[in-house]
C-alpha positions as YAML, in Angstrom:
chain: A
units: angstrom
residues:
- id: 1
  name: UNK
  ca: [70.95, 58.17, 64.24]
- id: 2
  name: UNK
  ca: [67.54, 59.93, 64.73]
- id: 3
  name: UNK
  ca: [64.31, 59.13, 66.24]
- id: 4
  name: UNK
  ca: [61.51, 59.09, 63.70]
- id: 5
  name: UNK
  ca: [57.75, 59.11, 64.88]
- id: 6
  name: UNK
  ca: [56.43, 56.96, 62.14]
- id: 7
  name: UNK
  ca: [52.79, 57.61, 63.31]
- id: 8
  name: UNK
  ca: [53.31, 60.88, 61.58]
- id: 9
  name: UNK
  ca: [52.68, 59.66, 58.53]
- id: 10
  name: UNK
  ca: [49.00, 57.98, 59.57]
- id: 11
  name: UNK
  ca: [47.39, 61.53, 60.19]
- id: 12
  name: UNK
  ca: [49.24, 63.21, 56.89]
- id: 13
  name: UNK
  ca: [46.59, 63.42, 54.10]
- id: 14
  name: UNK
  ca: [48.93, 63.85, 51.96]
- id: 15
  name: UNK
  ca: [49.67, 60.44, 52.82]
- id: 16
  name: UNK
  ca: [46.76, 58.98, 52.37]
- id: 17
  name: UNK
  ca: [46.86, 57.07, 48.96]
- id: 18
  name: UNK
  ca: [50.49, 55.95, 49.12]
- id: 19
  name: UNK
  ca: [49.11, 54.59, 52.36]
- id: 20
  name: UNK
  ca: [45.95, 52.68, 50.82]
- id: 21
  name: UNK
  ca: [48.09, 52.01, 47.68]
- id: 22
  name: UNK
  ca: [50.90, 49.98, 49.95]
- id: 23
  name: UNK
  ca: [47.99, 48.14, 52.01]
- id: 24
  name: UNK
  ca: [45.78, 46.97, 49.20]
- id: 25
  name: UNK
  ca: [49.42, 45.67, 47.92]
- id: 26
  name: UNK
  ca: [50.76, 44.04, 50.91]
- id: 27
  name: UNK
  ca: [47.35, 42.40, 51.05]
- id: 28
  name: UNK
  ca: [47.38, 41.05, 48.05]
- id: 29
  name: UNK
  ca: [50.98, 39.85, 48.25]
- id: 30
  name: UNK
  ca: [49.94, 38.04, 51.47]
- id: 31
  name: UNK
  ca: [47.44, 36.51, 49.79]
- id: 32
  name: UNK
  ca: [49.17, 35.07, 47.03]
- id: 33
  name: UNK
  ca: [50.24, 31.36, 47.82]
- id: 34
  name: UNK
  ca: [52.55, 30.53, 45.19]
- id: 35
  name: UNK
  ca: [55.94, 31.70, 46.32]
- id: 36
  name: UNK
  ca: [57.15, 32.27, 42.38]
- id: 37
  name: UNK
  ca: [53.91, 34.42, 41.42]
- id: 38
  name: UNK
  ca: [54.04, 36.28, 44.88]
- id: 39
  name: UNK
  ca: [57.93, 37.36, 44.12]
- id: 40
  name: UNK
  ca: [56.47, 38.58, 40.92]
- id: 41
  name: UNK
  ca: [54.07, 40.77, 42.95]
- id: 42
  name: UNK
  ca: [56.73, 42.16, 45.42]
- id: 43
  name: UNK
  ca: [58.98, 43.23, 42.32]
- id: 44
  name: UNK
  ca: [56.24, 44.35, 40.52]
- id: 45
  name: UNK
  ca: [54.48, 46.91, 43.64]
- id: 46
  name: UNK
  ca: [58.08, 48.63, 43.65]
- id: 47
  name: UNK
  ca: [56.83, 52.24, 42.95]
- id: 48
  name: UNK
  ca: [54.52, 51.91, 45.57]
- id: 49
  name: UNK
  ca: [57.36, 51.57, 47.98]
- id: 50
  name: UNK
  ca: [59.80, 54.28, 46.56]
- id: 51
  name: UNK
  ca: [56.47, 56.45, 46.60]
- id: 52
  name: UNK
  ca: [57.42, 57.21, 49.94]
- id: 53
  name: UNK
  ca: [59.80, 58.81, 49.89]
- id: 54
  name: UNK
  ca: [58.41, 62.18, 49.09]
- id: 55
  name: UNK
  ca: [56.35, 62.13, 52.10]
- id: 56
  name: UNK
  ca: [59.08, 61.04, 53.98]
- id: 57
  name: UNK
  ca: [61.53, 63.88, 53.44]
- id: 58
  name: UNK
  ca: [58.28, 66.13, 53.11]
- id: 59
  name: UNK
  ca: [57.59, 65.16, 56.62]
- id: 60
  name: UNK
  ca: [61.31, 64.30, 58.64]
- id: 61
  name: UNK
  ca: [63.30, 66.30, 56.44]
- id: 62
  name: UNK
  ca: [65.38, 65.23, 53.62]
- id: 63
  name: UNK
  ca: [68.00, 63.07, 55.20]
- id: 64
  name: UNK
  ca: [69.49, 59.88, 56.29]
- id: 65
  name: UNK
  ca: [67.42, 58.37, 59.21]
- id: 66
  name: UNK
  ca: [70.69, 56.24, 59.83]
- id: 67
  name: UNK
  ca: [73.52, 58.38, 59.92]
- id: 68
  name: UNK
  ca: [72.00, 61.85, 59.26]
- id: 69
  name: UNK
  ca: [73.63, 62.72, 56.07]
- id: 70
  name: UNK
  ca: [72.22, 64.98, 53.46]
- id: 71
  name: UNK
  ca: [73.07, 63.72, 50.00]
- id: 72
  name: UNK
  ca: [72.15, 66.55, 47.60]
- id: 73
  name: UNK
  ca: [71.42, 65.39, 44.28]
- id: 74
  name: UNK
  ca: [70.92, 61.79, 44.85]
- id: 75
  name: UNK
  ca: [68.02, 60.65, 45.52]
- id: 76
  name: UNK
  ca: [67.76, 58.43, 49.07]
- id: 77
  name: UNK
  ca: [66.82, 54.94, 49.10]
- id: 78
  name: UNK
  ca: [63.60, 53.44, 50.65]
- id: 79
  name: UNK
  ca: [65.23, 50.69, 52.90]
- id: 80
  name: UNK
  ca: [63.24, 47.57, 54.09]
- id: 81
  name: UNK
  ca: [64.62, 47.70, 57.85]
- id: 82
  name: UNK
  ca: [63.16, 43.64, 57.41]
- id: 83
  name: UNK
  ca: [64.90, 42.59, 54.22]
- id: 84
  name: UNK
  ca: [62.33, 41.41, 51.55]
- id: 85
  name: UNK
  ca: [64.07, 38.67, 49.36]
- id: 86
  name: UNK
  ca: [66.77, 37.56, 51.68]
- id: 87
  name: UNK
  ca: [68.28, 37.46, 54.47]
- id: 88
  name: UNK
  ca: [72.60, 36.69, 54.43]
- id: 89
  name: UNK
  ca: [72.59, 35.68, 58.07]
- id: 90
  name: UNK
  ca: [69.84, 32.95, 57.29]
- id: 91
  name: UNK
  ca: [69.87, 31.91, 53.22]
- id: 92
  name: UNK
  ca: [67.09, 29.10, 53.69]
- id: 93
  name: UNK
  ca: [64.64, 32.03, 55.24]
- id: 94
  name: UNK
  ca: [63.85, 33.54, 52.23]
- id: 95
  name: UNK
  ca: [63.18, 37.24, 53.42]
- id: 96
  name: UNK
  ca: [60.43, 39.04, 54.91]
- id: 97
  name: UNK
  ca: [58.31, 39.23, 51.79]
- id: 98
  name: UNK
  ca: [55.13, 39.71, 53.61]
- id: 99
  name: UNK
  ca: [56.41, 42.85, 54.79]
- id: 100
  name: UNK
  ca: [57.59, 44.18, 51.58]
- id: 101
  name: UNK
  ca: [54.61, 46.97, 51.72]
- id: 102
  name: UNK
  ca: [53.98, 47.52, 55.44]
- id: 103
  name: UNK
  ca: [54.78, 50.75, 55.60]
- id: 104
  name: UNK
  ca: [56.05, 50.29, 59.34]
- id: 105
  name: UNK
  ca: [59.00, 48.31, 57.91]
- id: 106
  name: UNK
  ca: [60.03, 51.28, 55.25]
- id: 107
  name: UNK
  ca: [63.05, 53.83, 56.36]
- id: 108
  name: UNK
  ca: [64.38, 56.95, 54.55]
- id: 109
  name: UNK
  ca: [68.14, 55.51, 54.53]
- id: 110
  name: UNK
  ca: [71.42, 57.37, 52.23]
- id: 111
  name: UNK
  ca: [72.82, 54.85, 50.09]
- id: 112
  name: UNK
  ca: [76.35, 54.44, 52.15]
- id: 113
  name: UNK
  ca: [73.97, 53.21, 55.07]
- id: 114
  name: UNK
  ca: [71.93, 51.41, 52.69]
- id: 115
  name: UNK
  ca: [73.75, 49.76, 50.03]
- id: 116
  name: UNK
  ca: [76.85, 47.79, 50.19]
- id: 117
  name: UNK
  ca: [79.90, 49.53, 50.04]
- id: 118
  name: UNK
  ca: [84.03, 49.13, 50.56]
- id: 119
  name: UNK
  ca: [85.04, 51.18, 53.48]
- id: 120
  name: UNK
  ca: [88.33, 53.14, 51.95]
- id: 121
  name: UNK
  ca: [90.02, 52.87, 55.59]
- id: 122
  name: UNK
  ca: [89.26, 49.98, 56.76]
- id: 123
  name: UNK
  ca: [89.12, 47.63, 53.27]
- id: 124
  name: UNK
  ca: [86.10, 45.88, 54.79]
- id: 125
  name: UNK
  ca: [82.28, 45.79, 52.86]
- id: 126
  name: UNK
  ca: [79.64, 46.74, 54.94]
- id: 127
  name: UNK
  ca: [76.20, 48.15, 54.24]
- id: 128
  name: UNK
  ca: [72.62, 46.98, 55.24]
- id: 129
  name: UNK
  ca: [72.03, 45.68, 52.26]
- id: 130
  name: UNK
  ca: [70.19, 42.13, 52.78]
- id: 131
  name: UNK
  ca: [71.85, 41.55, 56.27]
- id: 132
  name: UNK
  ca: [69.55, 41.44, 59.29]
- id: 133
  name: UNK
  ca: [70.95, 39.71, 62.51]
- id: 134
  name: UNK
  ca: [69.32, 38.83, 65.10]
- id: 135
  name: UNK
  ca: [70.73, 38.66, 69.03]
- id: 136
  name: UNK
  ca: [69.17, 35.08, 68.74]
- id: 137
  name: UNK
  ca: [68.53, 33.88, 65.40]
- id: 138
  name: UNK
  ca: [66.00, 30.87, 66.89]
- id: 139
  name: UNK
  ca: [63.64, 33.46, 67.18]
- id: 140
  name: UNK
  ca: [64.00, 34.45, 63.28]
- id: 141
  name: UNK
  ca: [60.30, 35.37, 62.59]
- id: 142
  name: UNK
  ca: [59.56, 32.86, 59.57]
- id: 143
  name: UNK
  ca: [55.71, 32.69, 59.18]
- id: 144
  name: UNK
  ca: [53.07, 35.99, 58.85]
- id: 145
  name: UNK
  ca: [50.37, 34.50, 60.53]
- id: 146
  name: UNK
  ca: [52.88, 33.86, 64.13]
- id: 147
  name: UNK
  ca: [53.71, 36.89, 66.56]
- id: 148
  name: UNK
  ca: [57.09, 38.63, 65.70]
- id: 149
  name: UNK
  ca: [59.29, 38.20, 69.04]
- id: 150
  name: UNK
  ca: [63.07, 38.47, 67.01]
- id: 151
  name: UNK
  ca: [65.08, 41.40, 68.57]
- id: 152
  name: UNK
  ca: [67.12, 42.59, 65.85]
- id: 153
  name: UNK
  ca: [71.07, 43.47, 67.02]
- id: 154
  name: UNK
  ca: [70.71, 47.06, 64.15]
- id: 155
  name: UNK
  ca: [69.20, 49.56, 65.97]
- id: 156
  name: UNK
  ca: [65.92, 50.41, 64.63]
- id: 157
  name: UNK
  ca: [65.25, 54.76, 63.81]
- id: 158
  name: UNK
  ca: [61.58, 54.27, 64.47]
- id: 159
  name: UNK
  ca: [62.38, 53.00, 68.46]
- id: 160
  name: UNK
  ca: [63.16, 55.92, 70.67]
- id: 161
  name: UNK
  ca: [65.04, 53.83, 72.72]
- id: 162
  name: UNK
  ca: [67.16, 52.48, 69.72]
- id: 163
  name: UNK
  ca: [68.40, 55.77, 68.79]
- id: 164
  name: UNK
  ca: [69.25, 56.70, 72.51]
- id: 165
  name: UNK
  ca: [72.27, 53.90, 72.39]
- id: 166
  name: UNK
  ca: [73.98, 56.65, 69.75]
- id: 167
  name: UNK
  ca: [76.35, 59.54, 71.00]
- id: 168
  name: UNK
  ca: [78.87, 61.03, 69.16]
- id: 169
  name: UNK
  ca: [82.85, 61.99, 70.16]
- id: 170
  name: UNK
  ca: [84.80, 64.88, 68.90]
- id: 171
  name: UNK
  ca: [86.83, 63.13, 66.48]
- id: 172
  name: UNK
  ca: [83.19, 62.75, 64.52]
- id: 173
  name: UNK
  ca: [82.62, 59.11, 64.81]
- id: 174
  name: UNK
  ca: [79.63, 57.54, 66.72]
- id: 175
  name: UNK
  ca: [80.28, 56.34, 70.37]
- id: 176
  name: UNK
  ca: [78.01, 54.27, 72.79]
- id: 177
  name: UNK
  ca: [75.92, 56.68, 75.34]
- id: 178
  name: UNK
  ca: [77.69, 56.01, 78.54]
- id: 179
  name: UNK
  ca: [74.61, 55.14, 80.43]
- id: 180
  name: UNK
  ca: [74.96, 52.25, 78.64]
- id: 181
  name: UNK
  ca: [78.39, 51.39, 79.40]
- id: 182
  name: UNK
  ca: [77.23, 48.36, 81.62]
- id: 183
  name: UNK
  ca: [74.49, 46.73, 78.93]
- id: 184
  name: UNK
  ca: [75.97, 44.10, 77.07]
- id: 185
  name: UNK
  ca: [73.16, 43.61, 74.83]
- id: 186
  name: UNK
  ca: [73.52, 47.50, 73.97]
- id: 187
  name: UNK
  ca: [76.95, 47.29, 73.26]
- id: 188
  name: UNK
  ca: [76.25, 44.46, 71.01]
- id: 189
  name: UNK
  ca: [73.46, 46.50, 68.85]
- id: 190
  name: UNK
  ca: [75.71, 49.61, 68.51]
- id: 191
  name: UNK
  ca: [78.53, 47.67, 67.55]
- id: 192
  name: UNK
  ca: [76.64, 45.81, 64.90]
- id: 193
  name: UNK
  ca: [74.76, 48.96, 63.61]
- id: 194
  name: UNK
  ca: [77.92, 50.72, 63.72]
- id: 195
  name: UNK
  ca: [79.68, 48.67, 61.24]
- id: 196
  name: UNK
  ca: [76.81, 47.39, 58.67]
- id: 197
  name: UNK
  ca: [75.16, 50.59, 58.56]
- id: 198
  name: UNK
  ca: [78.56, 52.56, 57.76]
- id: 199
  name: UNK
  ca: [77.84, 54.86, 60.58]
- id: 200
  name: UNK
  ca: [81.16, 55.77, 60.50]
- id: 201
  name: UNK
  ca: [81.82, 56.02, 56.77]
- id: 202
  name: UNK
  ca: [84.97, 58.40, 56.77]
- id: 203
  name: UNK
  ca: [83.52, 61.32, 54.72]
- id: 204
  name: UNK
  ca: [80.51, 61.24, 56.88]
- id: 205
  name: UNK
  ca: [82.76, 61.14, 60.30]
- id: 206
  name: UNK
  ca: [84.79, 64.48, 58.82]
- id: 207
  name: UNK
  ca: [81.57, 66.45, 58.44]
- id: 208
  name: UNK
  ca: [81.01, 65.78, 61.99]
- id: 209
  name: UNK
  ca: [84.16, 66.47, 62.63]
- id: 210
  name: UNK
  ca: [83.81, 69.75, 61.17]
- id: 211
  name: UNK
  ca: [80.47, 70.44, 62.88]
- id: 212
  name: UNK
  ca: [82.39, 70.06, 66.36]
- id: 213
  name: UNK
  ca: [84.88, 72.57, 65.18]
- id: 214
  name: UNK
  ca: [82.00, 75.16, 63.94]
- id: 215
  name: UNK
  ca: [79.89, 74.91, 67.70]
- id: 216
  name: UNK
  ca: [83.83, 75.33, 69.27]
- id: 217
  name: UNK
  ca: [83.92, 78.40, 67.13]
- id: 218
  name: UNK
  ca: [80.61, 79.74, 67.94]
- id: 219
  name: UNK
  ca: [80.71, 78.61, 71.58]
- id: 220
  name: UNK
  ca: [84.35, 81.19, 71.82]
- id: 221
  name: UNK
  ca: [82.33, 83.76, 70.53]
- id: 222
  name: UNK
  ca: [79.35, 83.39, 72.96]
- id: 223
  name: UNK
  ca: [82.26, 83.49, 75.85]
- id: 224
  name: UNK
  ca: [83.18, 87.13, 74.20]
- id: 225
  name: UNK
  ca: [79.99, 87.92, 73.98]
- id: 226
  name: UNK
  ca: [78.62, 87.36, 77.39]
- id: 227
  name: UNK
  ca: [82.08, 89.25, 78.72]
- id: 228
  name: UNK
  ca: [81.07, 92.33, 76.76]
- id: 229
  name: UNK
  ca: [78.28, 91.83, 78.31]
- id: 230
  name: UNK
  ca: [79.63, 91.87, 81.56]
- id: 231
  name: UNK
  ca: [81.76, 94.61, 80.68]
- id: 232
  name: UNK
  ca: [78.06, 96.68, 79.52]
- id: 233
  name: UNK
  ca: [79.94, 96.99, 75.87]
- id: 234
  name: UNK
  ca: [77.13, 98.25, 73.41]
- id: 235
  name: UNK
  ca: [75.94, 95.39, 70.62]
- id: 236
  name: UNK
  ca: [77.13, 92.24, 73.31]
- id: 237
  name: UNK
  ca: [73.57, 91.25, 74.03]
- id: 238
  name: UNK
  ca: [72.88, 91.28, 70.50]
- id: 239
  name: UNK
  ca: [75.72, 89.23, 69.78]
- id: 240
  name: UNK
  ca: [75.67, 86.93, 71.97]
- id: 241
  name: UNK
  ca: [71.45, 86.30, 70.75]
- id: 242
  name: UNK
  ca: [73.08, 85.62, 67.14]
- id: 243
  name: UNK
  ca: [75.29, 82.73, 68.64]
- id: 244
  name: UNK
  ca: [72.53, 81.41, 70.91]
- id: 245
  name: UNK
  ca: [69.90, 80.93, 67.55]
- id: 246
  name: UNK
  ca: [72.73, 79.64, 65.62]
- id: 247
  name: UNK
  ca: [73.61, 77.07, 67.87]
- id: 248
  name: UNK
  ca: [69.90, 76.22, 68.42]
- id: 249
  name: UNK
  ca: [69.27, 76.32, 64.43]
- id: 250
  name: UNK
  ca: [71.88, 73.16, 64.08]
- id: 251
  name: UNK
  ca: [70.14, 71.07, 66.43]
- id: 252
  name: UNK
  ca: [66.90, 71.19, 64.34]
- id: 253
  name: UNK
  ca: [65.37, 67.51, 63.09]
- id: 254
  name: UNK
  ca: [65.98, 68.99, 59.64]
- id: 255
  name: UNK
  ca: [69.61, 69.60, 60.23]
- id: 256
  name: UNK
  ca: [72.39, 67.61, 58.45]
- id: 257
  name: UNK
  ca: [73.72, 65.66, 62.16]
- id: 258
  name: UNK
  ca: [71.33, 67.43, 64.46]
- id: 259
  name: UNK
  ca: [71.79, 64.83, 67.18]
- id: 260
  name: UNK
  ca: [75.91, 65.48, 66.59]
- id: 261
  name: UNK
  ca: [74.93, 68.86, 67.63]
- id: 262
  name: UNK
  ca: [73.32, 68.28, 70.42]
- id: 263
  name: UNK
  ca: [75.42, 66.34, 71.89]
- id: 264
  name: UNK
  ca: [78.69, 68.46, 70.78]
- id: 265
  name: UNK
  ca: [76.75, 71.45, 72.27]
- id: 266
  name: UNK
  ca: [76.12, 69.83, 75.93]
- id: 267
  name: UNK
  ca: [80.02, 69.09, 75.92]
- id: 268
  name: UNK
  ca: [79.56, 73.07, 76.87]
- id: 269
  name: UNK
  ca: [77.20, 73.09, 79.19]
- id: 270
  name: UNK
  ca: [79.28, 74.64, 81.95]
- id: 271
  name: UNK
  ca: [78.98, 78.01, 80.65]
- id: 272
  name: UNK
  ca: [76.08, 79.58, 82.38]
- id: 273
  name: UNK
  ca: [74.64, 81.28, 78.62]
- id: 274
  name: UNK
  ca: [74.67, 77.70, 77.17]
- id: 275
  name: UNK
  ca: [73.33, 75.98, 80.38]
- id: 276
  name: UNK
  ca: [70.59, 78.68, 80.58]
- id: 277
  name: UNK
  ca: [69.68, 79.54, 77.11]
- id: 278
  name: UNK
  ca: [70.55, 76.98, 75.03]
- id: 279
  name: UNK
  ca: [70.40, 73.95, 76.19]
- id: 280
  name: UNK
  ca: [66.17, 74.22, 77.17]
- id: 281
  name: UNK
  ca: [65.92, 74.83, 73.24]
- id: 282
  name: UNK
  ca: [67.31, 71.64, 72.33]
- id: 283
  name: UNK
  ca: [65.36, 69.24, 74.94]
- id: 284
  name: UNK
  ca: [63.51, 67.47, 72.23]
- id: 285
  name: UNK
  ca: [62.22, 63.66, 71.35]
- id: 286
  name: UNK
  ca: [66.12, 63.40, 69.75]
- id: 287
  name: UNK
  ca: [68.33, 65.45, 72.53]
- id: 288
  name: UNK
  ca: [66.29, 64.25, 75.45]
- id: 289
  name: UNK
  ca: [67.14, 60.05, 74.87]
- id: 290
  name: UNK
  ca: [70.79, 61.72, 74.13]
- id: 291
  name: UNK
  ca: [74.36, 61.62, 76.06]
- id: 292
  name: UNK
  ca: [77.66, 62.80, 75.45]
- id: 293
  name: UNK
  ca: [80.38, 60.60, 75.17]
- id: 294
  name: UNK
  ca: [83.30, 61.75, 77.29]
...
């Protein structure tokens, strides 16, 4: 998972009308009173939502803000983080319609994240899809004109703090940042997110398996290169600069499982070359909220 700055999007021009266009909707959604005609409405202001997600991949980069996955050739889905017709933990709520066009509740999300799907290993269906539980579900936000105090147990890309629960082990699946070990309410979150946003959907966990196994590679070569160097053998520096931007280069925002790499990389931070030239490159908004599992 990756932290997004949504507030991005507010100072984007580009922006601008898909902006207005979503506002002007959600405002006349909200002030729609019959529930029939205003369902209508939601259903009907559906381009104005999916219009988003050119800026959105224009802006964070064309992939998954869930499990950072690049699908190429199929188009990603705008996901209402607050479902908008209903909610399977609660079927008399009736969804968060009045936040079908806040912008704030729209995420760039792959469809194995988004939709619901049969996990091949385990035989279990998971996906977002409509669910969105709540540590305690008395405090289900049911009315537009009360304050909002729900905390919701899937961990949200748009919260910095969300996205620090998320580490990653070298066997590619997602793992719980130890320095939150002790926090049963984290546990809780990444446990839930874990399984209903397919974080650990098996094709997905291989490519980050293979990722690990590419940053071993290039972290061997780095060792040879910085005991050329040692060694004052001709080209060494040179090589050893390659591995250094490569190894930067897949921590990028824009990277397919940048935060994977981040973490994979600090697994190496005892060598004094990654410690001292690599590791200040990647201590960004993503790697610095990071940890490595162990």
């Amino acid at each position: 998972m990756r932290y997004i700055n949504l507030n991005l999007l507010v100072g984007d021009p580009d922006a601008a009308p898909a902006l207005a266009a979503a506002e002007q909707a959600r405002l006349e959604i909200l002030a729609e009173l019959d529930p029939v005609r205003r369902r209508e409405l939601v259903d009907g202001h559906r381009e104005k939502w999916v219009a988003f997600r050119t800026h959105f991949e224009r802006i964070y980069g064309e992939k998954c803000w869930y499990t950072e996955c690049v699908n190429p050739g199929t188009d990603d889905d705008i996901d209402h983080f607050r479902p908008k017709g209903r909610i399977q933990e609660d079927r008399l709520h009736g969804g968060y319609w009045w936040e079908a066009l806040h912008w704030r509740n729209f995420r760039l999300s792959c469809h194995r994240a988004n939709r619901l799907r049969e996990n091949p290993e385990t035989g279990n269906t998971h996906g977002k899809g409509d669910h969105f539980p709540l540590l305690d579900p008395e405090q289900r936000w049911r009315d537009p004109s009360a304050a909002c105090h729900e905390l919701p147990l899937l961990l949200d890309p748009i919260r910095a703090g969300d996205a620090a629960y998320v580490t990653y082990d070298i066997s590619g699946k997602v793992a719980l940042s130890p320095r939150y070990e002790n926090d049963e309410i984290a546990k809780k979150r990444f446990e839930a997110s874990r399984v209903y946003l397919h974080l650990d959907w098996p094709s997905i966990k291989g490519q980050r398996q293979m990722l690990y196994a590419d940053i071993t590679r290039r972290v061997d070569d780095g060792n040879a290169a910085a005991a050329g160097i040692g060694r004052g053998e001709v080209g060494s520096r040179d090589w050893l600069d390659r591995v250094i931007g490569g190894l930067i280069d897949l921590t990028q925002p824009r990277q397919p499982y940048s935060r994977a790499a981040q973490a994979y990389i600090r697994r190496y931070r005892f060598h004094d070359w990654v410690e001292r030239e690599v590791l200040p490159h990647i201590v960004n908004a993503d790697a610095a909220v990071d940890g490595a599992a162990a």
